[in-house]
Residue frames as qw, qx, qy, qz and C-alpha x, y, z in Angstrom:
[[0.346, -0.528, 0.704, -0.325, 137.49, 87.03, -42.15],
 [0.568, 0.296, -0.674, -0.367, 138.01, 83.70, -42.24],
 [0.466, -0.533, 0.317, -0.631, 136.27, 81.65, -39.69],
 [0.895, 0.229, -0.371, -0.097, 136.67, 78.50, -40.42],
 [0.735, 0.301, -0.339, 0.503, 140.07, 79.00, -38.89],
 [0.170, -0.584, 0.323, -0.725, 139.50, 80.89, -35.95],
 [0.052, 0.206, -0.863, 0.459, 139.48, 78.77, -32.38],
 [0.440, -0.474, -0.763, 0.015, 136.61, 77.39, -30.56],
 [0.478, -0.315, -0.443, 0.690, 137.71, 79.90, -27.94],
 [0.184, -0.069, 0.232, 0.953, 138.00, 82.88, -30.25],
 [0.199, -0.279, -0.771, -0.537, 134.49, 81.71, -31.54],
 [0.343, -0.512, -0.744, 0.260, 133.09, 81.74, -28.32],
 [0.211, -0.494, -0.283, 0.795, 133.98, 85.42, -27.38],
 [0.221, 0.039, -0.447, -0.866, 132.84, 86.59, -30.66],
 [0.375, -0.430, -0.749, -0.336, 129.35, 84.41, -30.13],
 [0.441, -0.367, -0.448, 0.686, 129.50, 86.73, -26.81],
 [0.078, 0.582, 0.005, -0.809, 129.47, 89.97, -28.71],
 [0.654, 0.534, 0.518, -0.135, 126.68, 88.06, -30.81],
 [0.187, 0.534, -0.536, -0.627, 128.68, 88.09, -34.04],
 [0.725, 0.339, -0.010, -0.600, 126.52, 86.18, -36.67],
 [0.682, 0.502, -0.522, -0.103, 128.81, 84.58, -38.68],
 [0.097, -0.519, 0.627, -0.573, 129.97, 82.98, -35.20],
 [0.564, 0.094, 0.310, -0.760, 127.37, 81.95, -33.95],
 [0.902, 0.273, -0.017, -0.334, 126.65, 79.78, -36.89],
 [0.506, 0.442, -0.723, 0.161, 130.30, 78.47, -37.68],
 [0.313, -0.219, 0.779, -0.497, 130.35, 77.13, -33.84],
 [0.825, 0.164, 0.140, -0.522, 126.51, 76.17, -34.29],
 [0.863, 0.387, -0.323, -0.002, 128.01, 73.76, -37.15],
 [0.514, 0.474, -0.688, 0.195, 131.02, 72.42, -35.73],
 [0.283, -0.051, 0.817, -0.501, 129.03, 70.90, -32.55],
 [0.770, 0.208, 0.234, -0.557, 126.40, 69.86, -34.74],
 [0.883, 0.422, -0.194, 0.066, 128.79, 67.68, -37.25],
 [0.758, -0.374, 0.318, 0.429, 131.80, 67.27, -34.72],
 [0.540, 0.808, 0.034, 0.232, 133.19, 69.62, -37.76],
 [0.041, 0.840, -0.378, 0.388, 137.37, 71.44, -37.16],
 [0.532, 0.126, -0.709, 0.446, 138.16, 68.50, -34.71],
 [0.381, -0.212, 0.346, -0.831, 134.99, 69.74, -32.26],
 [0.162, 0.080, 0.953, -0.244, 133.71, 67.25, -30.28],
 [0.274, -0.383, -0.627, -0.621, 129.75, 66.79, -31.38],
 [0.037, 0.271, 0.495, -0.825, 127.81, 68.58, -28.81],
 [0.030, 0.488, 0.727, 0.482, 124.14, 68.76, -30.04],
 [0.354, -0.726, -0.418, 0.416, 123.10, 70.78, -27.10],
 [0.285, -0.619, 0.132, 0.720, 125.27, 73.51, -27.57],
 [0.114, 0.122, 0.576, 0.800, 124.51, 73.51, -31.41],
 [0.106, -0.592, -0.764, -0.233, 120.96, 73.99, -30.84],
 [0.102, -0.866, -0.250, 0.421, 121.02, 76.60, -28.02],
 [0.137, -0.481, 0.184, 0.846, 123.74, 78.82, -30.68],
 [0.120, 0.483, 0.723, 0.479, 120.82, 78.05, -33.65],
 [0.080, -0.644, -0.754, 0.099, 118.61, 79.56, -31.67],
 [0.080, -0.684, -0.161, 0.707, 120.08, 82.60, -31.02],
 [0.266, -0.059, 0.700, 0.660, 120.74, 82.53, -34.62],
 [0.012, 0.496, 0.795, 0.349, 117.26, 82.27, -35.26],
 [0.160, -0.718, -0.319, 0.598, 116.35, 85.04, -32.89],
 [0.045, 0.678, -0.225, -0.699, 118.27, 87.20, -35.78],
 [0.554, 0.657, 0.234, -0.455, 117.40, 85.77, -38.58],
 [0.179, -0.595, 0.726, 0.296, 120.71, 84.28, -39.67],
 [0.794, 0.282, -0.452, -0.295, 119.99, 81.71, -43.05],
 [0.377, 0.360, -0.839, 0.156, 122.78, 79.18, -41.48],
 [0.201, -0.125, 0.808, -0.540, 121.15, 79.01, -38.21],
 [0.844, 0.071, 0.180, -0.501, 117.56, 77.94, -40.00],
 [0.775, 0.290, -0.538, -0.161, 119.27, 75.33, -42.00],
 [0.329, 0.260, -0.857, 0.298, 121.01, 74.00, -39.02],
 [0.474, 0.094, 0.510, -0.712, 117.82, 73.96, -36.84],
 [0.851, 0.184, 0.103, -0.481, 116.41, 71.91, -39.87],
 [0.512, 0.371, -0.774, -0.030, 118.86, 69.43, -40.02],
 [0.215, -0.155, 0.765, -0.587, 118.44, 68.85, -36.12],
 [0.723, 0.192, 0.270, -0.606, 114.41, 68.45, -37.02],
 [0.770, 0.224, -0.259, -0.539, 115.14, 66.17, -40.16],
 [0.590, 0.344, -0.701, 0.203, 117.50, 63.92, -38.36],
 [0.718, -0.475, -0.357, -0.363, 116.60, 63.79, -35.84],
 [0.465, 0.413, -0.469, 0.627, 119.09, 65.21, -33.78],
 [0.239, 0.054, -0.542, 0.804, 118.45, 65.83, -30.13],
 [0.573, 0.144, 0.125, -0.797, 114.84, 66.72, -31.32],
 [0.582, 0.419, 0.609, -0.339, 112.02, 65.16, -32.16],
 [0.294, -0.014, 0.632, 0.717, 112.30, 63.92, -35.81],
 [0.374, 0.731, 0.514, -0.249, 109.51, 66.27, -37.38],
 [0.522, 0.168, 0.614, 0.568, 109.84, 66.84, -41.27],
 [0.111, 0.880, 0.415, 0.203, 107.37, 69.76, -41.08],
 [0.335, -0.898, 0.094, 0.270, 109.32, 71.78, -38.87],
 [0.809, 0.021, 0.400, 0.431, 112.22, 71.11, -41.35],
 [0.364, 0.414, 0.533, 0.642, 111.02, 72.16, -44.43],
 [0.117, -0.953, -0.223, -0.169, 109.72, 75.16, -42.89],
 [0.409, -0.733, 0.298, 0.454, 113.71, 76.16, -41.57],
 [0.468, -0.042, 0.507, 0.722, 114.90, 75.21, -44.81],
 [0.199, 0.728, 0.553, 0.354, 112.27, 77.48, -46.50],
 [0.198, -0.939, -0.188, 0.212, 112.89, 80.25, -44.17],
 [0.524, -0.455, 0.469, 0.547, 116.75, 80.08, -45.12],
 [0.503, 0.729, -0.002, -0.464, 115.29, 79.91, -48.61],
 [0.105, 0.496, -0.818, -0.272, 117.42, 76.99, -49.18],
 [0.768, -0.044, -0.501, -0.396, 116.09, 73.56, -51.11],
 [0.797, -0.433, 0.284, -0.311, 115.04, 70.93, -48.83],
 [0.103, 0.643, -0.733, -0.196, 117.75, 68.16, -48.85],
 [0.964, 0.036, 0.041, -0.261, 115.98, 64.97, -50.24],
 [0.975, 0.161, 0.024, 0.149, 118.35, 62.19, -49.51],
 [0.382, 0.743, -0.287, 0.469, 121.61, 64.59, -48.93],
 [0.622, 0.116, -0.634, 0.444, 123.97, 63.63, -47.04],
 [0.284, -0.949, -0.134, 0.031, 124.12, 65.52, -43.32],
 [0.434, -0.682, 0.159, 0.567, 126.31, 68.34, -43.28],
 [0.481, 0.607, 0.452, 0.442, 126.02, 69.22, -47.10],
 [0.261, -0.279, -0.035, 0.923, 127.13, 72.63, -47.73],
 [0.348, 0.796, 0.472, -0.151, 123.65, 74.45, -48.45],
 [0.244, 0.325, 0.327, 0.853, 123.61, 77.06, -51.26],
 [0.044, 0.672, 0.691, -0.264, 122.24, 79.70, -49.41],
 [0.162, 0.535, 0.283, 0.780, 120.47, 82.88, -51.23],
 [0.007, 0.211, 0.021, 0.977, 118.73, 85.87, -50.29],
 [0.149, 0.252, 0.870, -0.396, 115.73, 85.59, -48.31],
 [0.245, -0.185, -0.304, -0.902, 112.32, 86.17, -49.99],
 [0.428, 0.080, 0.366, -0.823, 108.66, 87.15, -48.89],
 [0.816, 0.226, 0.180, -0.501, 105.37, 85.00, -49.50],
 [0.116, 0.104, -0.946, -0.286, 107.33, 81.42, -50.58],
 [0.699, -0.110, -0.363, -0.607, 104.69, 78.74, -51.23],
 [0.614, -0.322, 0.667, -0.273, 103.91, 76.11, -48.83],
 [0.317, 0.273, -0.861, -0.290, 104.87, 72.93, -49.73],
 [0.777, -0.167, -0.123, -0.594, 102.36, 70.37, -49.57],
 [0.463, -0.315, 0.815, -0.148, 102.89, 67.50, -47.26],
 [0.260, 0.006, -0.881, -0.394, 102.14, 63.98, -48.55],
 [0.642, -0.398, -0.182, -0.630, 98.63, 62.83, -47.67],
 [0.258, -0.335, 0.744, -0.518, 98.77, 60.46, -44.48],
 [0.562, -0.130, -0.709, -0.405, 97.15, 57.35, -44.53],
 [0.600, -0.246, 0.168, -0.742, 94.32, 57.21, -42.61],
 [0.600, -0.256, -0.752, -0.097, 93.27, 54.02, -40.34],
 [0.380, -0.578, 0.146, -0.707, 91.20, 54.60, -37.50],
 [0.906, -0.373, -0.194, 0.035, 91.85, 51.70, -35.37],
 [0.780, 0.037, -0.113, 0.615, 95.64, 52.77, -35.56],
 [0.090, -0.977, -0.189, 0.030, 96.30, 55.95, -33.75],
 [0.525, 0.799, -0.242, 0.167, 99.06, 57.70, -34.33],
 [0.854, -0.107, -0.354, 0.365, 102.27, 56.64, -32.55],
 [0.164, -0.982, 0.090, -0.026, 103.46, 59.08, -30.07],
 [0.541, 0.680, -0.418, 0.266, 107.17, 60.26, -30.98],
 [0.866, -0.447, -0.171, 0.143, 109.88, 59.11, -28.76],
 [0.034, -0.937, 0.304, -0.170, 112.51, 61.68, -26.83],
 [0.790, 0.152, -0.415, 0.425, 115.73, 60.19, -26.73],
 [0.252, -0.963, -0.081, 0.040, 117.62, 61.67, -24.20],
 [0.713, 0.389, -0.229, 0.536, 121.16, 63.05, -24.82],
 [0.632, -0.380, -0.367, 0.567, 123.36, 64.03, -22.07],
 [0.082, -0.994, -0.077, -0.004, 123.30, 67.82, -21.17],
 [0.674, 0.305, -0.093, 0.667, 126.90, 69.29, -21.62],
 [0.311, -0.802, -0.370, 0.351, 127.43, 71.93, -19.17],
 [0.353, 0.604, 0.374, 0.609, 127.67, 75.57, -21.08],
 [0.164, -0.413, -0.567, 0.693, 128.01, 78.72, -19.88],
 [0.229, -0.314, -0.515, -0.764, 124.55, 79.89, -20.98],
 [0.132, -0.001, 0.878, -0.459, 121.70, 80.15, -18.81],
 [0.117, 0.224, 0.962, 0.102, 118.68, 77.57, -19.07],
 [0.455, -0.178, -0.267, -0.831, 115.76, 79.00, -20.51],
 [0.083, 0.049, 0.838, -0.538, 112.81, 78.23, -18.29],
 [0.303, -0.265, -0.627, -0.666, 109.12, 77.38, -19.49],
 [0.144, -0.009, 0.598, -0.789, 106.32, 77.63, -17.29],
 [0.229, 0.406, 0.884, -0.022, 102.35, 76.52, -17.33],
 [0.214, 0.819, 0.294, -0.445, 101.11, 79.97, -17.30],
 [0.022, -0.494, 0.364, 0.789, 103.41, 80.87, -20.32],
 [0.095, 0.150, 0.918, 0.355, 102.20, 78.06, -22.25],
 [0.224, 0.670, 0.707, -0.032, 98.56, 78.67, -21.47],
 [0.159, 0.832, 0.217, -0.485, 98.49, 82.19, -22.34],
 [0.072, -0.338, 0.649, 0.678, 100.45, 81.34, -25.51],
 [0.050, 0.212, 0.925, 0.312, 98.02, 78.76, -26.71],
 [0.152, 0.819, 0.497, -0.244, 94.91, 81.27, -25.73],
 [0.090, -0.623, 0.358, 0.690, 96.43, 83.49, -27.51],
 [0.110, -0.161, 0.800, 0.568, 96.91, 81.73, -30.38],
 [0.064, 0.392, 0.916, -0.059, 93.47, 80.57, -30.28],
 [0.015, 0.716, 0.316, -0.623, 92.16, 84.09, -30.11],
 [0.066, 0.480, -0.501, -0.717, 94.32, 84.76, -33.11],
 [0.158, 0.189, 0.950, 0.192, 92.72, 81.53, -35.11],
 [0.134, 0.573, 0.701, -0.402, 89.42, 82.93, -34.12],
 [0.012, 0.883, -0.061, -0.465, 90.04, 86.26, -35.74],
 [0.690, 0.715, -0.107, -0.041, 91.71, 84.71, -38.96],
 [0.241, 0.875, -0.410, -0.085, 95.43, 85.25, -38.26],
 [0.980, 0.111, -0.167, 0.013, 96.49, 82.13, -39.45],
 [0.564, 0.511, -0.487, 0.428, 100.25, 82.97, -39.91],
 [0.068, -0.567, 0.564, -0.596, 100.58, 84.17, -36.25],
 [0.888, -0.313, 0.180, -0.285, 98.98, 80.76, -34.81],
 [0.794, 0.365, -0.391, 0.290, 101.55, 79.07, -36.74],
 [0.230, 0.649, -0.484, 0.540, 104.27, 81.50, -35.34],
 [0.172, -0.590, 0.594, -0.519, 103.36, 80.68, -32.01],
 [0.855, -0.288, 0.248, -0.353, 102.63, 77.24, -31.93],
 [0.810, 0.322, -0.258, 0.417, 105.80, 75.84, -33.68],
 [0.139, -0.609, 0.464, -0.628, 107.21, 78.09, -30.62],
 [0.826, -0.280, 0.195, -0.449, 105.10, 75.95, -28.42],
 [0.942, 0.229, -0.244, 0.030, 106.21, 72.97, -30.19],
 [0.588, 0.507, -0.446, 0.445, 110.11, 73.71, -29.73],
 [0.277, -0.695, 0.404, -0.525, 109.65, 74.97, -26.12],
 [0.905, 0.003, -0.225, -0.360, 108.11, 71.51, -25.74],
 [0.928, 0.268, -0.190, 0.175, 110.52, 69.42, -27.21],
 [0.295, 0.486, -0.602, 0.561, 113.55, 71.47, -25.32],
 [0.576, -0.421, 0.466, -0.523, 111.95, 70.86, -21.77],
 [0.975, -0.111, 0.059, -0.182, 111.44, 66.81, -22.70],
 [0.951, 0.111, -0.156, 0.244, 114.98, 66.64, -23.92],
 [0.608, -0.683, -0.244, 0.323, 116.14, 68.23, -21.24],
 [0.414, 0.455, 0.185, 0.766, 117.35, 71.70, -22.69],
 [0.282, -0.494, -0.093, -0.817, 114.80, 73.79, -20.87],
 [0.040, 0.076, -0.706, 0.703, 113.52, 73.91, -17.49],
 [0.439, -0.554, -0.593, -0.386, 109.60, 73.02, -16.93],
 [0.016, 0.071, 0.642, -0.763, 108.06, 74.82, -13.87],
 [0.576, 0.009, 0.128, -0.807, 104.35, 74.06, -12.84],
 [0.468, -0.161, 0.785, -0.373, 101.54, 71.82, -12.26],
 [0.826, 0.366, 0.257, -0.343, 99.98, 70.84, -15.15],
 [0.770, -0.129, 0.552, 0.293, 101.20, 68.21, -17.34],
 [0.322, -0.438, 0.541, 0.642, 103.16, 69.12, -20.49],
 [0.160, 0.233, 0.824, 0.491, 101.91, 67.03, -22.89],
 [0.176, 0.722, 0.639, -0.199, 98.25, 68.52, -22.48],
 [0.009, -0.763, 0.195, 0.617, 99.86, 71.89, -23.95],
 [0.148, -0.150, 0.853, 0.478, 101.14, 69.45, -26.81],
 [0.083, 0.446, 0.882, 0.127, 97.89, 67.94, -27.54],
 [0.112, 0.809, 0.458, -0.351, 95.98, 71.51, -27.50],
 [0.041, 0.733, -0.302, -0.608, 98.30, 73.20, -29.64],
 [0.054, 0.105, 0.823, 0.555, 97.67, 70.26, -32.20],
 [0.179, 0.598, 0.780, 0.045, 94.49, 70.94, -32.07],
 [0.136, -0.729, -0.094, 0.665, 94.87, 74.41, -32.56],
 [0.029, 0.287, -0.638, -0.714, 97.24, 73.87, -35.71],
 [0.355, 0.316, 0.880, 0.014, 94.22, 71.13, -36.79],
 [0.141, 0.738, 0.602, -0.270, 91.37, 73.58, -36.40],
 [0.291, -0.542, 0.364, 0.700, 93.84, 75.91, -38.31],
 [0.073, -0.260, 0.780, 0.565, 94.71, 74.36, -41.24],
 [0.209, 0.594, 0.776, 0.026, 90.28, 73.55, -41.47],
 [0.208, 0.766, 0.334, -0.508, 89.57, 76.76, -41.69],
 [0.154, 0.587, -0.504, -0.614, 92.31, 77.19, -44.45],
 [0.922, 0.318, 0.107, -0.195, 90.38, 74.22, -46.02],
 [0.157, 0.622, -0.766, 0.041, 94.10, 72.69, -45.71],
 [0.563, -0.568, 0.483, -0.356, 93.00, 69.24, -44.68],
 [0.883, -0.009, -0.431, 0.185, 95.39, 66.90, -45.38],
 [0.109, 0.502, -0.448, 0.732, 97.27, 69.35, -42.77],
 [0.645, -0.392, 0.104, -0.647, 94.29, 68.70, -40.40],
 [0.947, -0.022, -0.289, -0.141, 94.41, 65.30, -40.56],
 [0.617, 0.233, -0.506, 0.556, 98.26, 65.12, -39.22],
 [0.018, 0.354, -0.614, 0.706, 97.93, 67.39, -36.72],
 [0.738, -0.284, 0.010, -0.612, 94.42, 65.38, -35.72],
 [0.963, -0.110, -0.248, 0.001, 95.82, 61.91, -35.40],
 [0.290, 0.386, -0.707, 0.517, 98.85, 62.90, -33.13],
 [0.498, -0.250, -0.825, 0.101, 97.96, 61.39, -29.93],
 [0.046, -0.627, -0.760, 0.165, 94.86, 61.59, -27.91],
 [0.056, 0.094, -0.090, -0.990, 94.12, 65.19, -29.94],
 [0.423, -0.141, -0.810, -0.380, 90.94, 63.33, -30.76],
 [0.438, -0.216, -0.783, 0.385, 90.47, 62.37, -27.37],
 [0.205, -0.407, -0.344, 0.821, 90.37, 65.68, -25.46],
 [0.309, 0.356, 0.029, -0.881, 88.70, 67.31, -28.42],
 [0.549, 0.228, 0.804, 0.009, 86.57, 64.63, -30.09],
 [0.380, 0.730, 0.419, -0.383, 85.27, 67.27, -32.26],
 [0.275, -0.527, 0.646, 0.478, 87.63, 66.82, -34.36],
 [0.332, 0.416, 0.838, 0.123, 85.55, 63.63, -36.14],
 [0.425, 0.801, 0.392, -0.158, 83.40, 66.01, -37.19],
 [0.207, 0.843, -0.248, -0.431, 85.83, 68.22, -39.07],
 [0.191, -0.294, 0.842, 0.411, 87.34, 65.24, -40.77],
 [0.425, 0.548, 0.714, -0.094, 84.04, 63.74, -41.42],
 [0.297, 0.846, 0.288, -0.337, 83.18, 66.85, -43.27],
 [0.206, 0.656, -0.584, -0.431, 86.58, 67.49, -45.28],
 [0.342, -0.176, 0.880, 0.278, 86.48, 64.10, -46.00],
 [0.383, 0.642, 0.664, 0.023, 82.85, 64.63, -47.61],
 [0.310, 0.894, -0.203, -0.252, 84.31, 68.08, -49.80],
 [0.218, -0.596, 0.729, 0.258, 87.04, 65.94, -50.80],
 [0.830, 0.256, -0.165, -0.468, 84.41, 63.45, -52.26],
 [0.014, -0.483, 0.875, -0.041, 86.58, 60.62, -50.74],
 [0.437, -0.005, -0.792, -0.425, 85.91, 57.10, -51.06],
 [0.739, -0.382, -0.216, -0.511, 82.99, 55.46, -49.40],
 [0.837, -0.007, -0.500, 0.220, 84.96, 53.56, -47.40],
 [0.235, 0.183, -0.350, 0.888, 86.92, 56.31, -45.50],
 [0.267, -0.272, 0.088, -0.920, 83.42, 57.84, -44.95],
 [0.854, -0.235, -0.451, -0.114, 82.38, 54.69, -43.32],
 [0.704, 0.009, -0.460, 0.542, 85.12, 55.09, -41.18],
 [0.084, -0.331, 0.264, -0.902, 84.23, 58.54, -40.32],
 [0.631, -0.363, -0.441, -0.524, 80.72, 57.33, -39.54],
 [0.800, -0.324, -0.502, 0.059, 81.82, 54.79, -37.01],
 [0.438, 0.320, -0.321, 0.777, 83.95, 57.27, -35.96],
 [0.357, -0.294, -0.071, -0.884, 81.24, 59.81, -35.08],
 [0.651, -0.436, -0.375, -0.495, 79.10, 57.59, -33.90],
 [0.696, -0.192, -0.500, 0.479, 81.81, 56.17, -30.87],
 [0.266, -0.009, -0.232, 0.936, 82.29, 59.81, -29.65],
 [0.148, -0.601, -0.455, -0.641, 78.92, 61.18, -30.11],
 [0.678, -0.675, -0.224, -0.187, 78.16, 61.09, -26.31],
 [0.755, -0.005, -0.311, 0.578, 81.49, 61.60, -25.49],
 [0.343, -0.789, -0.416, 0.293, 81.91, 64.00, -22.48],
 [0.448, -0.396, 0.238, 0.765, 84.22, 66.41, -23.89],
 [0.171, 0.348, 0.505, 0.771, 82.13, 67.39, -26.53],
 [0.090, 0.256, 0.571, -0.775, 80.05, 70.57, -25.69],
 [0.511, 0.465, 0.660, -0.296, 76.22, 70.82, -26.39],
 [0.301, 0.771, -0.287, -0.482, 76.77, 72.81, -29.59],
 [0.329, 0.532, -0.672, -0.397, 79.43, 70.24, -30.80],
 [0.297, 0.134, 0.896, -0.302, 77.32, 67.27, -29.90],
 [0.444, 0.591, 0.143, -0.658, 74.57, 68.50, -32.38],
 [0.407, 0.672, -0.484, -0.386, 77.22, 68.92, -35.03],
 [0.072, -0.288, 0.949, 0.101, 78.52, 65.38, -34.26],
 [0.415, 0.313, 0.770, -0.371, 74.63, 63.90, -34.06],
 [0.606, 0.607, 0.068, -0.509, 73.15, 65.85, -37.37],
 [0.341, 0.594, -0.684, -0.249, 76.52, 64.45, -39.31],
 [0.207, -0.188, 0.960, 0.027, 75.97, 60.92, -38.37],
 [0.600, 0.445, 0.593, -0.300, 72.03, 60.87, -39.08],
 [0.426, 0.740, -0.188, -0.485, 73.02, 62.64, -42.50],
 [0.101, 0.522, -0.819, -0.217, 75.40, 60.20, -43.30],
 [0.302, 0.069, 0.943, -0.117, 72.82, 57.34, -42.46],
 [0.572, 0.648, 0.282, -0.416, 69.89, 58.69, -44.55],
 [0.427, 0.721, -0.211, -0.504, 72.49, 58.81, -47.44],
 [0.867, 0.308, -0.321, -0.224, 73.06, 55.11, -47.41],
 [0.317, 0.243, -0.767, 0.502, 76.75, 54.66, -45.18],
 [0.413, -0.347, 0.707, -0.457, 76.38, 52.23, -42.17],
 [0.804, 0.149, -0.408, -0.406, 74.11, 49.68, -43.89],
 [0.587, 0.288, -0.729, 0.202, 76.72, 47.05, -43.05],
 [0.275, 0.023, -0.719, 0.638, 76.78, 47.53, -39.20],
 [0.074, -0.541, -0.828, -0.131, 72.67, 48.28, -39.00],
 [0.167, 0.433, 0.213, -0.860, 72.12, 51.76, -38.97],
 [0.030, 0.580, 0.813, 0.043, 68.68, 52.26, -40.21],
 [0.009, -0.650, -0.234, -0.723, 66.22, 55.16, -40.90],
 [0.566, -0.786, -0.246, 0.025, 65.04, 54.75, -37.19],
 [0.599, -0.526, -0.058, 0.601, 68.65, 55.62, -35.70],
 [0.282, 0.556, 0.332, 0.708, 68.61, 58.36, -37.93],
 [0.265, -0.681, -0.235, -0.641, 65.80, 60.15, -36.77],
 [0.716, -0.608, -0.169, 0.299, 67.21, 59.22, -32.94],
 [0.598, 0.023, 0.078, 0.797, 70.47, 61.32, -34.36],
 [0.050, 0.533, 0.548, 0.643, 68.26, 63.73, -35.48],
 [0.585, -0.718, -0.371, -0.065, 66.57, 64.04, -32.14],
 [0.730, -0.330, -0.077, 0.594, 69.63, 64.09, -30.15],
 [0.387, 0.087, 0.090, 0.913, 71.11, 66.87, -32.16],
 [0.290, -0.735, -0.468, -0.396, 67.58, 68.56, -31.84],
 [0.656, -0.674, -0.256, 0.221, 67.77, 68.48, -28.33],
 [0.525, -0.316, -0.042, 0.789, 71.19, 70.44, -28.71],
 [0.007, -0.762, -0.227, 0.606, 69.70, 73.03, -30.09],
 [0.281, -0.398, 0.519, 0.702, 70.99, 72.66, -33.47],
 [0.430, 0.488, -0.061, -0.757, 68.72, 74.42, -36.62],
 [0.437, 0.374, -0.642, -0.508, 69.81, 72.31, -39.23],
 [0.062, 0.021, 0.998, 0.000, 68.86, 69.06, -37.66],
 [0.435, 0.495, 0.309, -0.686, 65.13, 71.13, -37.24],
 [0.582, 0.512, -0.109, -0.622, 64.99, 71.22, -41.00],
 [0.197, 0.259, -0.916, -0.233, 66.38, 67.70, -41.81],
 [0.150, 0.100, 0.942, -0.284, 64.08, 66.20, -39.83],
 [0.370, 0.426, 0.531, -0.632, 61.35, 67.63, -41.00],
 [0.474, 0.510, -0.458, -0.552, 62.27, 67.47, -45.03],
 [0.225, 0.025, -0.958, -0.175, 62.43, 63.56, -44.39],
 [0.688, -0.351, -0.373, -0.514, 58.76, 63.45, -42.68],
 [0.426, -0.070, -0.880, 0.198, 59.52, 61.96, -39.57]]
């Protein structure tokens, strides 16, 4: 059948009695104004989705055009290259939009593609993305509705799963998180409840963060640490950069930066008595081995780090302190 050539109308009743190939032809011709259809981004996104629901190649690739253009979403290049990967189709460096993908067969265990590394400056937090808004187009579909409690018990979830190893399925459900997110700000989805959105944002980066450490992924960490105030709420972050940045054997400079990092947050309320230790043994460790000089850390504020992280109860600072003699 040739669909190309079949109506808007025709398209509809057939995206009704969820025919695939539907579904995605529509999908495209409100995402590129394609057949003499107006451009409706809305309405391309909600028929991706279902698309995606089933697993349809067209509907990831058109869900990662939306991400790499930044169509109606939130321009985010990860979420891209992860629809064009699922579709199993090359990422389009520098292709036009609305290229006809080549799309194949799907296959199991692709590689992840490695992001570029982020440059790192710690006076400059990251810039927080900005939701255009595009008019809502009225559809007959009805509005998918997010709630606080779904969110939290997604993101404890996930967290549970993290805890327990299963990397893939934090992913799965915090790029969920993400998208629910991003449809409620640009006004796709319905938000019900009292707690503020973004905080769901800013815990599910820190989720993916604490993630992508354990998979000793961290230039991954590092992005999903410097989206905005992920840092903030979970300071303990510093410490997990500090530390990949010292297995990474990065330059002295960076680990100067972690220092000063560490050493602004140490006392920061949000860190609990455990990660207050970890943040106190890693700054004295870093001052015994020579970083701060410049800005007068000293053996004495060492062994005050030392203390401090004592006091939290924390073993290794027991045996540092006591292999330097103080």
């Amino acid at each position: 059948m040739d669909y190309q050539s079949i109506s808007n109308e025709e398209l509809e009743k057939m995206v009704a009695n969820k025919d695939g190939e539907a579904i995605c032809e529509l999908g495209e011709r409100f995402l590129y104004g394609k057949n003499g259809s107006p451009q409706n981004l809305t309405r391309a996104y909600q028929l991706f989705h279902k698309g995606e629901k089933r697993g349809l190649a067209r509907a990831y690739v058109g869900l990662g055009e939306m991400y790499r253009q930044g169509l109606l979403m939130v321009k985010n290049e990860n979420l891209a290259r992860e629809y064009y990967q699922k579709a199993n189709v090359p990422y389009p460096n520098g292709t036009p939009m609305g290229a006809a993908p080549v799309y194949q067969e799907q296959e199991d265990d692709m590689p992840p593609i490695q992001e570029e590394d982020p440059v790192y400056k710690r006076k400059q937090p990251a810039e927080r993305p900005q939701y255009t808004a595009v008019p809502e187009v009225p559809v007959n579909t009805n509005t998918k509705v997010i709630t606080d409690r779904d969110l939290a018990i997604r993101l404890d979830e996930a967290e549970k799963s993290r805890e327990k190893g299963n990397f893939d399925y934090v992913k799965q459900i915090c790029q969920e998180v993400f998208r629910d997110i991003a449809g409620v700000k640009n006004g796709i989805f319905t938000y019900q409840g009292n707690a503020d959105i973004s905080d769901f944002e800013i815990q599910a980066n820190w989720i993916m963060a604490f993630r992508a450490y354990n998979q000793e992924n961290y230039q991954e960490m590092e992005t999903y640490l410097l989206q905005e105030n992920v840092t903030g709420l979970y300071p303990w972050g510093w410490y997990l950069k500090a530390t990949s940045d010292k297995i990474m054997h990065q330059p002295d400079i960076v680990i100067e930066q972690d220092l000063q990092s560490l050493i602004m947050v140490c006392q920061n309320k949000n860190l609990s008595q455990s990660e207050r230790g970890d943040v106190n043994v890693m700054i004295a460790d870093l001052i015994m081995e020579g970083y701060g000089k410049a800005n007068g850390a000293n053996e004495e504020m060492a062994k005050k780090h030392y203390l401090e992280a004592i006091n939290c109860e924390n073993d290794y600072a027991k045996e540092q302190y006591a292999a330097y003699g103080f």
